[in-house]
N, CA, C and O atoms as a Tinker XYZ file with bonds, in Angstrom:
   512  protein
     1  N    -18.228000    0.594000    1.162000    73     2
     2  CA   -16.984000    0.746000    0.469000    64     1     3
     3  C    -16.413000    2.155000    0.673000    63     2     4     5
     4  O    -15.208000    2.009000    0.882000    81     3
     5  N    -16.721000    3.381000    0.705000    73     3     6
     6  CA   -17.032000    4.511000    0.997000    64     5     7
     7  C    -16.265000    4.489000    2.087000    63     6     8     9
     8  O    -15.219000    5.137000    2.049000    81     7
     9  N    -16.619000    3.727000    3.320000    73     7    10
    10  CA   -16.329000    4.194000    4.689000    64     9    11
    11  C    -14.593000    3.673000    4.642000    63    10    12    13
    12  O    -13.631000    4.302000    5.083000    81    11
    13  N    -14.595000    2.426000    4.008000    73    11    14
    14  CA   -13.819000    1.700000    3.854000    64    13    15
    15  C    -12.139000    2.301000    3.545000    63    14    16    17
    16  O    -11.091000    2.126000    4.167000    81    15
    17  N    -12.549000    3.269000    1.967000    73    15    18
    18  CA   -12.436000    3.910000    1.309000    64    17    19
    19  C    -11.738000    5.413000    2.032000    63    18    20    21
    20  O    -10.596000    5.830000    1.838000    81    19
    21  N    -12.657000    5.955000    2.777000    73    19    22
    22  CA   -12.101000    6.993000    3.455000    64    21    23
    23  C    -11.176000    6.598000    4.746000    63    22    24    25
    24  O    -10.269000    7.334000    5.136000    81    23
    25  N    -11.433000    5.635000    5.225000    73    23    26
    26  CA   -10.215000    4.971000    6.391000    64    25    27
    27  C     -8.873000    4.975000    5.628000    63    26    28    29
    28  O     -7.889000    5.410000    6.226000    81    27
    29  N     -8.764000    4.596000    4.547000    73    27    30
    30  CA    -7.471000    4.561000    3.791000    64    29    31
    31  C     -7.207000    5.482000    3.736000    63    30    32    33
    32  O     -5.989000    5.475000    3.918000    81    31
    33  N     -7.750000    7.111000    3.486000    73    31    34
    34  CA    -7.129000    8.020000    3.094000    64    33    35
    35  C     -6.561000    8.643000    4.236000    63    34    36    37
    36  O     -5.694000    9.511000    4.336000    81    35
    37  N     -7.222000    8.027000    5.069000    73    35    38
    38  CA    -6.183000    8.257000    6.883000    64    37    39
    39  C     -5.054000    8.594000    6.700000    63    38    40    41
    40  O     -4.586000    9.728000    6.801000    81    39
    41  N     -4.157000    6.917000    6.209000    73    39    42
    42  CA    -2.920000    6.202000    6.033000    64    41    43
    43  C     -2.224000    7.439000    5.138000    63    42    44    45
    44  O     -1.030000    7.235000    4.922000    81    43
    45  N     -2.608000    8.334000    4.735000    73    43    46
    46  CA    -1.885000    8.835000    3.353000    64    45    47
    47  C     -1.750000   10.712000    4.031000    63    46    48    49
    48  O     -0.964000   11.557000    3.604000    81    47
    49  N     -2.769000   10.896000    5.141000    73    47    50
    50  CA    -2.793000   11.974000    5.827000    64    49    51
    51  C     -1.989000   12.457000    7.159000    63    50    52    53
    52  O     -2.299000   13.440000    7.831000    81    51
    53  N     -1.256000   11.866000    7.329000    73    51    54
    54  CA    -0.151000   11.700000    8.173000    64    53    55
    55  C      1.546000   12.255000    7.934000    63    54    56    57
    56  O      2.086000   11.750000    6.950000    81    55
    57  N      2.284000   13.105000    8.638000    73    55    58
    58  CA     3.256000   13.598000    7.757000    64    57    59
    59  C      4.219000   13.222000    8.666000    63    58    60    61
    60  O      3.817000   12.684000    9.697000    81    59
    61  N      5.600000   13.413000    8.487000    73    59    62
    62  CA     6.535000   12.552000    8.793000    64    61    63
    63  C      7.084000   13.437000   10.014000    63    62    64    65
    64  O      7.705000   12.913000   10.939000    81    63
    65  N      6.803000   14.883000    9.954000    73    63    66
    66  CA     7.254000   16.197000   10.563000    64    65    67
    67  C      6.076000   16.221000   12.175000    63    66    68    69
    68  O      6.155000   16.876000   13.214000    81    67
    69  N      5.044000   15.150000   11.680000    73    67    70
    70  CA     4.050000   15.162000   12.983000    64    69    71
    71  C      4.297000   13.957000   14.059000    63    70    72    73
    72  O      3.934000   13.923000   15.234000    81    71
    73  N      5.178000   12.766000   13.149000    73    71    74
    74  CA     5.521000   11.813000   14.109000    64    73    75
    75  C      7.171000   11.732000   14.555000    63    74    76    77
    76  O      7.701000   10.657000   14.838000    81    75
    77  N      7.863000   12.971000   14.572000    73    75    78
    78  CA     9.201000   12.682000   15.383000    64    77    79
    79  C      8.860000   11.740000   16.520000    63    78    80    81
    80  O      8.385000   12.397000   17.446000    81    79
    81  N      8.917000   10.557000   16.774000    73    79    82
    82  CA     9.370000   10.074000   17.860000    64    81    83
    83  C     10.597000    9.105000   18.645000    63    82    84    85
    84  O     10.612000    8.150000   19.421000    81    83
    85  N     11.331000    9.743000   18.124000    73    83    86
    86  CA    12.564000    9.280000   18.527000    64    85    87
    87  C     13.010000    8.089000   17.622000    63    86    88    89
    88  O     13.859000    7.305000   18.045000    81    87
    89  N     12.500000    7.950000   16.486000    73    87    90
    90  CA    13.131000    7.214000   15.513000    64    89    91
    91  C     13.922000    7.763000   14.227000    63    90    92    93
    92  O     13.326000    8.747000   13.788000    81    91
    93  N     14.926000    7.488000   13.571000    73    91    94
    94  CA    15.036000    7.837000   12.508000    64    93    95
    95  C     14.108000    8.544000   11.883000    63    94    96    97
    96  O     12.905000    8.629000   12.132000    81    95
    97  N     14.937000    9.199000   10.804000    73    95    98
    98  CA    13.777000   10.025000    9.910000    64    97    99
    99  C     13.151000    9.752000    8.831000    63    98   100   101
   100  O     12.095000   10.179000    8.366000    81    99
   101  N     14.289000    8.608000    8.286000    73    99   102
   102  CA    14.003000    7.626000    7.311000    64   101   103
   103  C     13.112000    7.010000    7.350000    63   102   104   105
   104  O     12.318000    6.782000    6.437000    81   103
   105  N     13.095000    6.454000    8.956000    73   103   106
   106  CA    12.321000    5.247000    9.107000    64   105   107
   107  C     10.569000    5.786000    9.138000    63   106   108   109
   108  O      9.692000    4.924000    9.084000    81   107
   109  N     10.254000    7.074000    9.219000    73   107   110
   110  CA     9.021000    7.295000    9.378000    64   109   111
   111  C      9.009000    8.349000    7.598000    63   110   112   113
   112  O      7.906000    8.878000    7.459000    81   111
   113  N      9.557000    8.523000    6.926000    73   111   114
   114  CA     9.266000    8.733000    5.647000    64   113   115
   115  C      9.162000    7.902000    5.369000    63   114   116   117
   116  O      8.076000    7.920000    4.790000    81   115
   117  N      9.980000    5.876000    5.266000    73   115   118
   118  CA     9.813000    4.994000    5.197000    64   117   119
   119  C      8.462000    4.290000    4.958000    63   118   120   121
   120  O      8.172000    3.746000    3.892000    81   119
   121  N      7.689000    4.344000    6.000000    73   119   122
   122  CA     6.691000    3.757000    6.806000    64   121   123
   123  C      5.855000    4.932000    6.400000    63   122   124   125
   124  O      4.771000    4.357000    6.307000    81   123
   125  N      5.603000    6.216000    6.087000    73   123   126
   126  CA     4.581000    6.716000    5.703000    64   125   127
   127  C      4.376000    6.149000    3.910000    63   126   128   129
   128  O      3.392000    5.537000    3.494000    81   127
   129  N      5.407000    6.497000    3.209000    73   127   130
   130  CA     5.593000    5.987000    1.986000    64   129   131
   131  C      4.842000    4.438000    2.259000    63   130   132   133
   132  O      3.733000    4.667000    1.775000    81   131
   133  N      4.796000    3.116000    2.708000    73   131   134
   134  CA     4.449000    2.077000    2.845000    64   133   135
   135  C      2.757000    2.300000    3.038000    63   134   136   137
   136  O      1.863000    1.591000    2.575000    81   135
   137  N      2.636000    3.490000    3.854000    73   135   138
   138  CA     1.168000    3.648000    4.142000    64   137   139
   139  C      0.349000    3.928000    3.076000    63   138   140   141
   140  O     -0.844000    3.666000    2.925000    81   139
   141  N      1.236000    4.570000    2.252000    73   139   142
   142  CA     0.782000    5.664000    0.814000    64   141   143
   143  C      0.778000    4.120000   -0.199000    63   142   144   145
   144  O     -0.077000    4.038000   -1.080000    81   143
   145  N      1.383000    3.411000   -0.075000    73   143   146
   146  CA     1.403000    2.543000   -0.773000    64   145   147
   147  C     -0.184000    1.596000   -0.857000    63   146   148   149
   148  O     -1.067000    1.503000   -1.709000    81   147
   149  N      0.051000    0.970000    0.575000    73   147   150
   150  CA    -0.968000    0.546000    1.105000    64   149   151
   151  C     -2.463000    0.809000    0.667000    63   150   152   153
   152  O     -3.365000    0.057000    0.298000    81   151
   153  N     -2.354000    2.389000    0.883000    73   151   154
   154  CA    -4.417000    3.121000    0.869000    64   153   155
   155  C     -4.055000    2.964000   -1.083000    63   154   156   157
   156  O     -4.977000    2.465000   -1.727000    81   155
   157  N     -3.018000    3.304000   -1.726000    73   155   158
   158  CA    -3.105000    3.024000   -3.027000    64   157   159
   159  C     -4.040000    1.838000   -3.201000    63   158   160   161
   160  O     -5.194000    1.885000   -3.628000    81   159
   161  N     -3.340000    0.735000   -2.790000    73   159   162
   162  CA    -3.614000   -0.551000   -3.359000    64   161   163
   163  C     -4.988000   -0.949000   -2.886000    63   162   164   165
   164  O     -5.591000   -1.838000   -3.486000    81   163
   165  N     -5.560000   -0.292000   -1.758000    73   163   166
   166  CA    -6.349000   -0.488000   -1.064000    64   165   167
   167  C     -7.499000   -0.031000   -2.249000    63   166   168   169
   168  O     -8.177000   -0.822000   -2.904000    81   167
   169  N     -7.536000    1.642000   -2.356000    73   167   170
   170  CA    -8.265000    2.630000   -3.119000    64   169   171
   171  C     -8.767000    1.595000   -4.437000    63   170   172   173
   172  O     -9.900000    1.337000   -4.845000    81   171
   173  N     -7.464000    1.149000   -4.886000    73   171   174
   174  CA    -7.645000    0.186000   -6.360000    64   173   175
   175  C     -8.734000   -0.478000   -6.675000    63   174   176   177
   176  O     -9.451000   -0.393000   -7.672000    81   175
   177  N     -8.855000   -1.735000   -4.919000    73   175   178
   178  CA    -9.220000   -2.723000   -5.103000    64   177   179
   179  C    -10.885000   -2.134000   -5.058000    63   178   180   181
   180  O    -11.752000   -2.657000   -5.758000    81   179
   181  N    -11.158000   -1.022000   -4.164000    73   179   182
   182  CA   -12.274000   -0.270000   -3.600000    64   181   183
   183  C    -12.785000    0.311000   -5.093000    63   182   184   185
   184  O    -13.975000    0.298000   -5.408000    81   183
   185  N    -12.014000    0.682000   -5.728000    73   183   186
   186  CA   -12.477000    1.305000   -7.004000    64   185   187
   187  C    -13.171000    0.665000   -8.365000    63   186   188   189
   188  O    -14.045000    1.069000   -9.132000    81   187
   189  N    -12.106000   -0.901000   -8.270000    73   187   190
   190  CA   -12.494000   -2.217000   -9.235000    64   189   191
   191  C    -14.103000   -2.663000   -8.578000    63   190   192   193
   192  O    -15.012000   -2.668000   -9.409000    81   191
   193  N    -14.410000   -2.977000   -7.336000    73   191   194
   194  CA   -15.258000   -3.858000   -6.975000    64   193   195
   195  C    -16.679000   -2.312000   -7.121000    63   194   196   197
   196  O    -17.832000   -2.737000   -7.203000    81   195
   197  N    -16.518000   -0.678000   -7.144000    73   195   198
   198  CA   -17.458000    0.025000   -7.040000    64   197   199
   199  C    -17.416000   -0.325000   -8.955000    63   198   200   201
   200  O    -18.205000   -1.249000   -9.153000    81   199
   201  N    -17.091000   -0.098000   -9.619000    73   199   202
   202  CA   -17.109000   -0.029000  -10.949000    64   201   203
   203  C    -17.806000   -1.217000  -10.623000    63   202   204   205
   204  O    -18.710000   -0.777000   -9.912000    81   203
   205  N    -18.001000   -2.761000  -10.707000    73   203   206
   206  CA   -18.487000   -3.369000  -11.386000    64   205   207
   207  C    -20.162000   -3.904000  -10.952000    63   206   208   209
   208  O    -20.904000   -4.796000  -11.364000    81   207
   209  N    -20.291000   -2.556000   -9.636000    73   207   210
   210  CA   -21.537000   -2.832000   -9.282000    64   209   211
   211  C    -22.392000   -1.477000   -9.470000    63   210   212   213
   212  O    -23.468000   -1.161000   -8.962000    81   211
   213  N    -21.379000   -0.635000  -10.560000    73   211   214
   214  CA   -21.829000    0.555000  -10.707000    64   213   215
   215  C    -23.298000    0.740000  -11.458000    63   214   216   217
   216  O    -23.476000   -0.121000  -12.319000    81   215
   217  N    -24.369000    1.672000  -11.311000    73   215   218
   218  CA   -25.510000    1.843000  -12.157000    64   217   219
   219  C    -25.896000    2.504000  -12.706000    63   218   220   221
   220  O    -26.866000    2.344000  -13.447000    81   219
   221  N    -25.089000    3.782000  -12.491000    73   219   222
   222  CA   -25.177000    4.749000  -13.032000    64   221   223
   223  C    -24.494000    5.803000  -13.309000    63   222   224   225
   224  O    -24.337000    6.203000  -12.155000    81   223
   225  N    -23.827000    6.766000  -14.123000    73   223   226
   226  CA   -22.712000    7.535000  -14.795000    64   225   227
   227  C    -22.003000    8.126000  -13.225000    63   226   228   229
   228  O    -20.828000    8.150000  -12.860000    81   227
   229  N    -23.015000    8.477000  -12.667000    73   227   230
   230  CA   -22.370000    8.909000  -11.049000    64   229   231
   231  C    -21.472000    8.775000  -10.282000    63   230   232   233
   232  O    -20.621000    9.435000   -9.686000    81   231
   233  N    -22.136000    6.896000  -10.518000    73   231   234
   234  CA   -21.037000    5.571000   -9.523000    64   233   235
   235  C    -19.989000    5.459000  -10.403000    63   234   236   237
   236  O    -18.868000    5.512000   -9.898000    81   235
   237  N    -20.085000    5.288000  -11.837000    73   235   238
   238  CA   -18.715000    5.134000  -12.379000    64   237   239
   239  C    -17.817000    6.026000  -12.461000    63   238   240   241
   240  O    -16.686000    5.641000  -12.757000    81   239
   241  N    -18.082000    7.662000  -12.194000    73   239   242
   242  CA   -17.381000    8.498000  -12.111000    64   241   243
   243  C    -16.747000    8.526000  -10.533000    63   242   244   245
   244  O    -15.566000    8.798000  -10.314000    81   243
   245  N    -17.765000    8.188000   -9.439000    73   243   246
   246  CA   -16.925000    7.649000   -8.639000    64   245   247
   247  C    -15.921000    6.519000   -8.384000    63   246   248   249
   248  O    -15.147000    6.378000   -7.437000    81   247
   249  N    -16.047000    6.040000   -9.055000    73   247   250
   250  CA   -15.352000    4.833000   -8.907000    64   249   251
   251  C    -13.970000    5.327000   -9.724000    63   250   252   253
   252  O    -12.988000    4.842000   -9.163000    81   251
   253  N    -13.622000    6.111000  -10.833000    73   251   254
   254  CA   -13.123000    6.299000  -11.748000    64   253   255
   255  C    -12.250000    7.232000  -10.713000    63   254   256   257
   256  O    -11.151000    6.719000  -10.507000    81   255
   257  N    -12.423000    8.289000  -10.110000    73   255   258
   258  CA   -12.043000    8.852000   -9.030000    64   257   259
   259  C    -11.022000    8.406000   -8.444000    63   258   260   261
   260  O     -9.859000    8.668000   -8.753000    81   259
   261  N    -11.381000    7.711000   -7.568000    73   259   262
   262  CA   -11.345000    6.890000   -6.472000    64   261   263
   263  C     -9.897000    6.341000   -7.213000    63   262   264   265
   264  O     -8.769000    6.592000   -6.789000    81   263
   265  N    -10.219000    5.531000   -8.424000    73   263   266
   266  CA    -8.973000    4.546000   -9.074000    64   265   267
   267  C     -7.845000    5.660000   -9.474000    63   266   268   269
   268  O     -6.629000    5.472000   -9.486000    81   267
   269  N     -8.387000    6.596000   -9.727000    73   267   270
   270  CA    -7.384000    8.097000  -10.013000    64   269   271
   271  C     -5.872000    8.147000   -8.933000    63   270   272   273
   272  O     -4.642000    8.113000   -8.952000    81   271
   273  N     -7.270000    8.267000   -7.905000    73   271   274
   274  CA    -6.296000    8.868000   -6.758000    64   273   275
   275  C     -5.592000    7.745000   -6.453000    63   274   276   277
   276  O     -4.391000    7.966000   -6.608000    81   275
   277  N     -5.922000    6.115000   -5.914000    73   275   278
   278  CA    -5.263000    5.536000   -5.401000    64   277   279
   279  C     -3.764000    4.916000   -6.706000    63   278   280   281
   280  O     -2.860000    4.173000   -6.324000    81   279
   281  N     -3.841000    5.308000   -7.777000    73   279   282
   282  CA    -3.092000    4.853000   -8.891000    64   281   283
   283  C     -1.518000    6.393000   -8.411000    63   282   284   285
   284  O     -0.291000    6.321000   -8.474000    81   283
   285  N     -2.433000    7.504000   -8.000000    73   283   286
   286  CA    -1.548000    8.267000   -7.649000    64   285   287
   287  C     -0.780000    8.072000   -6.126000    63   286   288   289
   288  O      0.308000    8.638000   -6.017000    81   287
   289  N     -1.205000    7.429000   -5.145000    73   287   290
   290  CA    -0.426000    7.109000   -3.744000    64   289   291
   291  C      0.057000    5.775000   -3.805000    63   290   292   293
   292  O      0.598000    5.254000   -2.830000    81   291
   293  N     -0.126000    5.105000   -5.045000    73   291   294
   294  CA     0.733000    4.049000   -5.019000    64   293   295
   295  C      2.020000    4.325000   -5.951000    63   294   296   297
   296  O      2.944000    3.512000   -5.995000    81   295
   297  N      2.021000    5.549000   -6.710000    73   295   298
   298  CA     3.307000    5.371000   -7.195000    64   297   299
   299  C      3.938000    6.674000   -6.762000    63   298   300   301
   300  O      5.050000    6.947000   -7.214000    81   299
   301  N      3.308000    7.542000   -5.890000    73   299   302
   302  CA     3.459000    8.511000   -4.806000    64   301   303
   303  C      4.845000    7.689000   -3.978000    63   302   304   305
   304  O      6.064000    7.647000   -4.143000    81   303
   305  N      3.651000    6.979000   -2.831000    73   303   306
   306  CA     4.339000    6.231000   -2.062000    64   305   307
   307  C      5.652000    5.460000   -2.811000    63   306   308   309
   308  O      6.719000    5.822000   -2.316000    81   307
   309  N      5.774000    4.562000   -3.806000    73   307   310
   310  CA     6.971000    3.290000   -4.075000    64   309   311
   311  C      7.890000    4.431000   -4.552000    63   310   312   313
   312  O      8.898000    4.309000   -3.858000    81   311
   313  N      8.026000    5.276000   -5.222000    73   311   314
   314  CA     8.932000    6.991000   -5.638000    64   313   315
   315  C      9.633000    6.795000   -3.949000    63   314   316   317
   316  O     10.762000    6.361000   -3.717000    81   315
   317  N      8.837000    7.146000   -3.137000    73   315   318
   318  CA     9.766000    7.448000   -1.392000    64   317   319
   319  C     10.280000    6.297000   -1.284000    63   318   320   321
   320  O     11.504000    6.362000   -1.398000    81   319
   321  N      9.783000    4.960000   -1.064000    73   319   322
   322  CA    10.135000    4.020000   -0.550000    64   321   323
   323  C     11.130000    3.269000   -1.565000    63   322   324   325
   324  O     12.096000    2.604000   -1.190000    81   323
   325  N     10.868000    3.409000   -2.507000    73   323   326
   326  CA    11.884000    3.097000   -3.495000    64   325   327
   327  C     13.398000    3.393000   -3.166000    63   326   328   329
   328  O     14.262000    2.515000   -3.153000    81   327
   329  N     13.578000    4.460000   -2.956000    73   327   330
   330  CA    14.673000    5.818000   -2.475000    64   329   331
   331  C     15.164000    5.233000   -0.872000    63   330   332   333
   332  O     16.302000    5.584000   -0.558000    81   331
   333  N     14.704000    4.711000   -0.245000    73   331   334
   334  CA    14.899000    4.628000    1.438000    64   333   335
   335  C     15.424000    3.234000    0.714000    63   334   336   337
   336  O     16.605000    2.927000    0.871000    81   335
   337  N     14.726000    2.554000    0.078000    73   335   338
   338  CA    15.523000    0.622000    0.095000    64   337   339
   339  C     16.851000    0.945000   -0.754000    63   338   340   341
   340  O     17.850000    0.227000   -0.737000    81   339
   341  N     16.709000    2.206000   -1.548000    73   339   342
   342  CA    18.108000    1.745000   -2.354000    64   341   343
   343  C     19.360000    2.274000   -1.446000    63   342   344   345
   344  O     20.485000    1.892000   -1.768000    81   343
   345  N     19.162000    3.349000   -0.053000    73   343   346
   346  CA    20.012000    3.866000    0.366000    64   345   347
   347  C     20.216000    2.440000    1.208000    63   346   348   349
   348  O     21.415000    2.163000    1.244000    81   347
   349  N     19.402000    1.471000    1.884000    73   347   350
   350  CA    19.779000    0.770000    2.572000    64   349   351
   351  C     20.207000   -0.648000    2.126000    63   350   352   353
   352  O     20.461000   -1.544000    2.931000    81   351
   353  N     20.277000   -0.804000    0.582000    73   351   354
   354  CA    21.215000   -1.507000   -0.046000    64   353   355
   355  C     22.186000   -1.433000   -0.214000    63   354   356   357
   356  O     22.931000   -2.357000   -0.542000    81   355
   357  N     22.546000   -0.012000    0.008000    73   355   358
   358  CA    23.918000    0.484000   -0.254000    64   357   359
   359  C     24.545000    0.350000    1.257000    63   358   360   361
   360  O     25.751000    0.100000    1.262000    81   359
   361  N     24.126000    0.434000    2.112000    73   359   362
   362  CA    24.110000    0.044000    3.581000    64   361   363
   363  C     24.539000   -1.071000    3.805000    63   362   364   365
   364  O     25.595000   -1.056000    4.438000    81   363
   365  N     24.033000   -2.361000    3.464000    73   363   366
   366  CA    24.298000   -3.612000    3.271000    64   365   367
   367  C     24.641000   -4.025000    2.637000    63   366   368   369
   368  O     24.436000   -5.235000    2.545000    81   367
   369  N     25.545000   -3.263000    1.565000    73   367   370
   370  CA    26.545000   -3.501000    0.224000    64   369   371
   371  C     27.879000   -3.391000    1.067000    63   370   372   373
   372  O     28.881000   -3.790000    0.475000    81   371
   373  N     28.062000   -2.895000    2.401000    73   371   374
   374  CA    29.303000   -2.316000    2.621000    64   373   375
   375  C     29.662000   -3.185000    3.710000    63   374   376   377
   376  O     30.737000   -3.364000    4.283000    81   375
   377  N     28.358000   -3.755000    3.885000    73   375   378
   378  CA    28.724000   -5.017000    4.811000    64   377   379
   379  C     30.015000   -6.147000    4.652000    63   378   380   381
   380  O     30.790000   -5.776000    3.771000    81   379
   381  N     30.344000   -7.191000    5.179000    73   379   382
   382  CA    30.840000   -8.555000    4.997000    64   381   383
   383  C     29.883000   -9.327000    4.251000    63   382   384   385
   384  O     28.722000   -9.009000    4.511000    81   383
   385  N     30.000000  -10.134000    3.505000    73   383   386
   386  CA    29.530000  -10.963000    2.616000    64   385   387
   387  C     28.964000  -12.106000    3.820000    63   386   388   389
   388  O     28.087000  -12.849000    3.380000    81   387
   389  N     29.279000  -12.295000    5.004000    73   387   390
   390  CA    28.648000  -13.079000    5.604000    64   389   391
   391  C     27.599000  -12.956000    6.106000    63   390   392   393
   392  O     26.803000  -13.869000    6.328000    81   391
   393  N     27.405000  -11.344000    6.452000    73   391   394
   394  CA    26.626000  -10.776000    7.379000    64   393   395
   395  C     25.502000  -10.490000    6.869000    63   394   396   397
   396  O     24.420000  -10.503000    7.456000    81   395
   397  N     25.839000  -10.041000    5.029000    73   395   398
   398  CA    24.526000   -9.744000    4.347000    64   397   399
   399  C     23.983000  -10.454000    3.635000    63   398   400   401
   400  O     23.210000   -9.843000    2.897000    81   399
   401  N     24.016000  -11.937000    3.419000    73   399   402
   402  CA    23.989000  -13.210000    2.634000    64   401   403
   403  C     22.566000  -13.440000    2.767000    63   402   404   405
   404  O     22.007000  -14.122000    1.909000    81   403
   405  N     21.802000  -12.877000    3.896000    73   403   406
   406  CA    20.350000  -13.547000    4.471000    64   405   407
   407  C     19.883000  -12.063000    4.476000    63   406   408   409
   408  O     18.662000  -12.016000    4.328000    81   407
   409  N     20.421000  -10.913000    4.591000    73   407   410
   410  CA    19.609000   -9.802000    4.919000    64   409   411
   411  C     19.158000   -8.959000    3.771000    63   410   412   413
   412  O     19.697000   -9.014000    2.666000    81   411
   413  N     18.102000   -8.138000    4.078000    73   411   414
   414  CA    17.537000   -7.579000    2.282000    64   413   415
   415  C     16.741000   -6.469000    3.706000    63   414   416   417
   416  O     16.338000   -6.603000    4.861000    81   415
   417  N     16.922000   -5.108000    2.374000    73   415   418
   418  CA    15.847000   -4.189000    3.398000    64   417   419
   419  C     14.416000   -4.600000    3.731000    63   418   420   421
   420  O     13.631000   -5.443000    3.297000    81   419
   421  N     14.397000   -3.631000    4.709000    73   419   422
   422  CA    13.175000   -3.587000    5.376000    64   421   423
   423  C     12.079000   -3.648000    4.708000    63   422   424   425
   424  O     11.122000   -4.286000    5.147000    81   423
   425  N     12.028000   -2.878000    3.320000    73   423   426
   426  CA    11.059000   -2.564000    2.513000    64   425   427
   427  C     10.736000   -2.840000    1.170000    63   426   428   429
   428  O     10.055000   -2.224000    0.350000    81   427
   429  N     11.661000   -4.383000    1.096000    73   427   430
   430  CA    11.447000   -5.041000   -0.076000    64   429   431
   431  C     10.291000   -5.601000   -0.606000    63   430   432   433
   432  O      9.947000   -5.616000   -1.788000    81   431
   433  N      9.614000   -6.146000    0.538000    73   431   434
   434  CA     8.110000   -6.609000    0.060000    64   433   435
   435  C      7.411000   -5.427000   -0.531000    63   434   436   437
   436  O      7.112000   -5.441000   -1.725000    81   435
   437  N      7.161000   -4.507000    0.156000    73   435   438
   438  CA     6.073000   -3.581000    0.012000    64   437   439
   439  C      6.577000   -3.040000   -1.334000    63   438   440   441
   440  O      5.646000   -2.881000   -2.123000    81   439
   441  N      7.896000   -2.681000   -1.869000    73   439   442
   442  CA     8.373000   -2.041000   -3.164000    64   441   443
   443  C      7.744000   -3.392000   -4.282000    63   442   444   445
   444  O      6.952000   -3.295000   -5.219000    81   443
   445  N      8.453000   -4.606000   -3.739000    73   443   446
   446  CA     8.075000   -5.324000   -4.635000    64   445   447
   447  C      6.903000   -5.565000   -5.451000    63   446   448   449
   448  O      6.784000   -5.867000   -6.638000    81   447
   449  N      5.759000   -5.281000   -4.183000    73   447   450
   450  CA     3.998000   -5.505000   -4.906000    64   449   451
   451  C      3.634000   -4.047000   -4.625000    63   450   452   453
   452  O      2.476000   -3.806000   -4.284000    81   451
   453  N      4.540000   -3.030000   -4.741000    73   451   454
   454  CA     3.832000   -1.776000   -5.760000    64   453   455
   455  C      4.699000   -1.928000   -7.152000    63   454   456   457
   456  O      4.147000   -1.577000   -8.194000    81   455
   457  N      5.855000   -2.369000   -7.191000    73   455   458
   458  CA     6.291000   -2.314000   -8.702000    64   457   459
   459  C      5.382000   -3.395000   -9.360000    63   458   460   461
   460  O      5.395000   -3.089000  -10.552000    81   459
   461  N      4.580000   -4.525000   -9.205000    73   459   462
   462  CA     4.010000   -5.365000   -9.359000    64   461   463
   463  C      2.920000   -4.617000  -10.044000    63   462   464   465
   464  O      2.664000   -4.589000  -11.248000    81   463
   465  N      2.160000   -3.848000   -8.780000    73   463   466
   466  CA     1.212000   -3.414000   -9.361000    64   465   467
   467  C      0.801000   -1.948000  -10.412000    63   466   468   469
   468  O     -0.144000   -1.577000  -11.108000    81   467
   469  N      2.050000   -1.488000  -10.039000    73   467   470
   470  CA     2.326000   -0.499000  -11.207000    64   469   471
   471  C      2.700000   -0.924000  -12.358000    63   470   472   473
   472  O      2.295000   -0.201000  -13.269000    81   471
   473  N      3.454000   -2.015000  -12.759000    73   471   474
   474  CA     3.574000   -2.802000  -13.758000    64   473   475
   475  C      2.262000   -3.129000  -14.503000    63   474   476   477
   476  O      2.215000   -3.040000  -15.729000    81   475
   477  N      1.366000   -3.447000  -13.883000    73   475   478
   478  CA    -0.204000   -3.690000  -14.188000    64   477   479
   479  C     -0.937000   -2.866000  -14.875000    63   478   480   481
   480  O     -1.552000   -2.783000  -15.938000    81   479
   481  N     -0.622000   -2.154000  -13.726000    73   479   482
   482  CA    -1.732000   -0.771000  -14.711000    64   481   483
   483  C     -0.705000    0.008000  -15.546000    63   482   484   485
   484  O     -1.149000    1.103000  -15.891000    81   483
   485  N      0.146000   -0.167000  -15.833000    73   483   486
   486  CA     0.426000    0.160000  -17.381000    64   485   487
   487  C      0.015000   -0.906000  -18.298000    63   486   488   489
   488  O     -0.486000   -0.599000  -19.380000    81   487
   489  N      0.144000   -1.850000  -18.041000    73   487   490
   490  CA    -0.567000   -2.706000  -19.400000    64   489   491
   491  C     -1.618000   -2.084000  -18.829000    63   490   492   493
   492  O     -1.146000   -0.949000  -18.899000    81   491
   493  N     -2.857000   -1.898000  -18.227000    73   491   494
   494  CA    -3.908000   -1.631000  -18.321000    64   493   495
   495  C     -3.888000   -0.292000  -19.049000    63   494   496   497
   496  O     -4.672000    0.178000  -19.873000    81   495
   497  N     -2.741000    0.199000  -18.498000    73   495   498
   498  CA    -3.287000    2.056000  -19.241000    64   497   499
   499  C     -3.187000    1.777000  -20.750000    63   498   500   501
   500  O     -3.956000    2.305000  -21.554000    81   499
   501  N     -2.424000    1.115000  -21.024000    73   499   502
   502  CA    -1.683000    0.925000  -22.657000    64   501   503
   503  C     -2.869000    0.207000  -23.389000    63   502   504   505
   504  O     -3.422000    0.782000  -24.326000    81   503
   505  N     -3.193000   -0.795000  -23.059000    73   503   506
   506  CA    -4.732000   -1.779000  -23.695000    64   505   507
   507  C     -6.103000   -1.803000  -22.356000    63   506   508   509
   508  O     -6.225000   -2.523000  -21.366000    81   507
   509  N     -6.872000   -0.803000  -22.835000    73   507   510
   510  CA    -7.916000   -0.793000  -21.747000    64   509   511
   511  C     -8.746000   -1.762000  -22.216000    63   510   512
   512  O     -9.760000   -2.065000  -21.587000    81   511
């Protein structure tokens, strides 16, 4: 879980100023934000499954960790990406009504199941 664990924190070590490559700038604050999202949700799940095989004050403090940080790059990350979908709603607000009838940003899924899961862990923070 560990190894698992540190592969995610890859996704979150990456800066937007190291990948100019000829794309937008958006699009790679975009897509790093999605990454940050990602090792969040990832960290979570890594953190739930070490807690419940934990044995000792050690493991649960790791595990407790672990749920720290990834609770922080998931609402790290949906803060950026949040910000990039609303500029590109406004993008496709200015459209024709024909043109934007089927289209939705790029980054609706990924906002959607971090507001999902930030939604969560506030009931969790609120009733543990």
């Amino acid at each position: 879980m560990e190894n698992l664990y540190d592969r995610a924190l890859v996704l979150t070590s990456l800066h937007a100023e190291c990948l100019s490559l000829g794309q937008d700038e958006n699009y790679w604050k975009a897509t790093l934000a999605d990454y940050k999202i990602t090792s969040g949700l990832l960290a979570l799940a890594i953190a739930n499954k070490l807690a419940s095989r934990a044995t000792s004050a050690d493991e649960r403090q790791r595990a407790g960790d672990i749920e720290n940080e990834g609770k922080k790059d998931l609402r790290d990350g949906y803060r950026v990406l949040d910000e990039v979908r609303r500029e590109e709603r406004k993008h496709l607000e200015r459209k024709p009504w024909s043109e934007r009838l089927f289209e939705v940003s790029h980054w609706e899924e990924s906002c959607t199941l971090a507001e999902r899961a930030i939604r969560q862990l506030g009931v969790n923070e609120r009733n543990p």
